[in-house]
C-alpha positions in Angstrom: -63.8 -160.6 201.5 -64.6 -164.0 199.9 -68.0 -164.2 198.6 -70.6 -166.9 201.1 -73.0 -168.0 198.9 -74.5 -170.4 201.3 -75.4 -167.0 203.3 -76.4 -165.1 200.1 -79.1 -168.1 199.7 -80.2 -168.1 203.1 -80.6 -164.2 202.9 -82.5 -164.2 199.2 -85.0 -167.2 200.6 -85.7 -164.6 204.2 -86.1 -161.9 201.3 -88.7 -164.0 199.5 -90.4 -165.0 202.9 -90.6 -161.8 204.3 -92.5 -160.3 200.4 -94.3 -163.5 200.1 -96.3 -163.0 203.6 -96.8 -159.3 203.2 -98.7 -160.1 199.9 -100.7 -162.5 201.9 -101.5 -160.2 204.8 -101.7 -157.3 202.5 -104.7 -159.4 200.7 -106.1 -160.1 204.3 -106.2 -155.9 204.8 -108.1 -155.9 201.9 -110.9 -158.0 202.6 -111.3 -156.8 206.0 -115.0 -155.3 206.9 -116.2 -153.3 209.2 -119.1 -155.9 210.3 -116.3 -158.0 211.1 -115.3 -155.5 213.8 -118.5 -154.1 215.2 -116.5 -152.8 218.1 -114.6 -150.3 216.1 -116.0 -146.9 214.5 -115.6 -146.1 211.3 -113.1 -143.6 212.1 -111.5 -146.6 214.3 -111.4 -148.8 211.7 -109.8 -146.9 208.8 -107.4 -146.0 211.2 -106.8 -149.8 211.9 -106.7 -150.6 208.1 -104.0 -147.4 207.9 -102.1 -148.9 210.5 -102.0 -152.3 209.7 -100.8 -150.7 205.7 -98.2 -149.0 207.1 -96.9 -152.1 209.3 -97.4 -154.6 206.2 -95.1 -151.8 203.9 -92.7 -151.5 206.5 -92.0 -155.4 206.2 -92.1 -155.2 202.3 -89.0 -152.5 202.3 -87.4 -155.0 205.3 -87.9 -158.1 202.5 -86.4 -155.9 199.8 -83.3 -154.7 201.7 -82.5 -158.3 202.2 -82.2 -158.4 198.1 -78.9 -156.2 198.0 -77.8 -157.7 201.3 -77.8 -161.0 199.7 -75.9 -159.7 196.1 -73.7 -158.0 198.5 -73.0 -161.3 200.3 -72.5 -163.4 197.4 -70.2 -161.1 195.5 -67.8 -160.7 198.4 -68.0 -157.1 199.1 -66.5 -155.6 201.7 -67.8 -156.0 205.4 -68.9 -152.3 205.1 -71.7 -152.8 202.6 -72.9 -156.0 204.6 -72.6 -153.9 207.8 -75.0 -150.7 205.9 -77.4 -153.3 205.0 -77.7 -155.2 208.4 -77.6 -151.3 210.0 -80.9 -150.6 207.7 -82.7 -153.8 208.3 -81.9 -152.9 212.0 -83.7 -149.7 211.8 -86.4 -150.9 209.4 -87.8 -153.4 212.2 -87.1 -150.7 215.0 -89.8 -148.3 212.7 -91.9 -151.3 212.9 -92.9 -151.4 215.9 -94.1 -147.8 216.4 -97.3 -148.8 214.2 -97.8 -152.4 215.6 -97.7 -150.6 219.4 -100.4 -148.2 218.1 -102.6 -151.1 216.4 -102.5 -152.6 219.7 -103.4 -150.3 221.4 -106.6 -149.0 219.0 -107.3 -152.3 219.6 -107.0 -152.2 223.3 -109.2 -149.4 223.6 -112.1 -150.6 221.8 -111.7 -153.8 224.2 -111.1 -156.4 221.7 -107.6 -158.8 221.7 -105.8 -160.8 219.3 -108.0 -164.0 221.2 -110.9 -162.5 220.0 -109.5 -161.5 216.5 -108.4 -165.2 215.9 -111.6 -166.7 217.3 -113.6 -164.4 214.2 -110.9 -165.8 211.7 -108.5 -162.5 211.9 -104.9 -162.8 212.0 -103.0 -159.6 212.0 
């Protein structure tokens, strides 16, 4: 299989999107207090800090599997190597949404939603 390196660009620059904002978010996680979310316990809110970790990782290994998937791409290797890679990234947002489903839902219970979270200056 020839090698694309148009593809094996646009796949390094997704790569470096997808690390770039998890550093960013992962920074947000950090500075996130509890008197910013009076509604939540402390139990509640480690558990949202857990949560949102464990999203934000998730979408660090999705950014790193695009590295190989681009190498891959550019030298020409077979489809099958592309395919494995493509098969991974599939799964890897699929796990993803398990913890983003259960952030929502913390949230939901403790009757706050993202419209309130953005009006205090949170984006998750």
């Amino acid at each position: 299989m020839p090698s694309d390196p148009i593809m094996a660009l646009l796949y390094l620059v997704a790569a470096a999107a997808i690390i770039y904002l998890f550093q960013e978010r992962r920074k947000k996680v950090a500075l996130l207090t509890p008197s910013q979310l009076p509604e939540l316990s402390e139990k509640d809110f480690a558990g949202l800090k857990i949560l949102l970790k464990t999203a934000y990782e998730r979408m660090l290994y999705l950014g790193v599997l695009f590295l190989p998937l681009a190498f891959s791409t550019y030298q020409g290797h077979d489809k099958v190597s592309i395919i494995f890679f493509f098969l991974l990234i599939g799964l890897l947002f699929i796990s993803n949404i398990l913890p983003r489903h259960k952030i929502m839902g913390l949230l939901e219970r403790n009757d706050l939603s993202m419209a309130d979270l953005r009006q205090r200056g949170i984006n998750l």
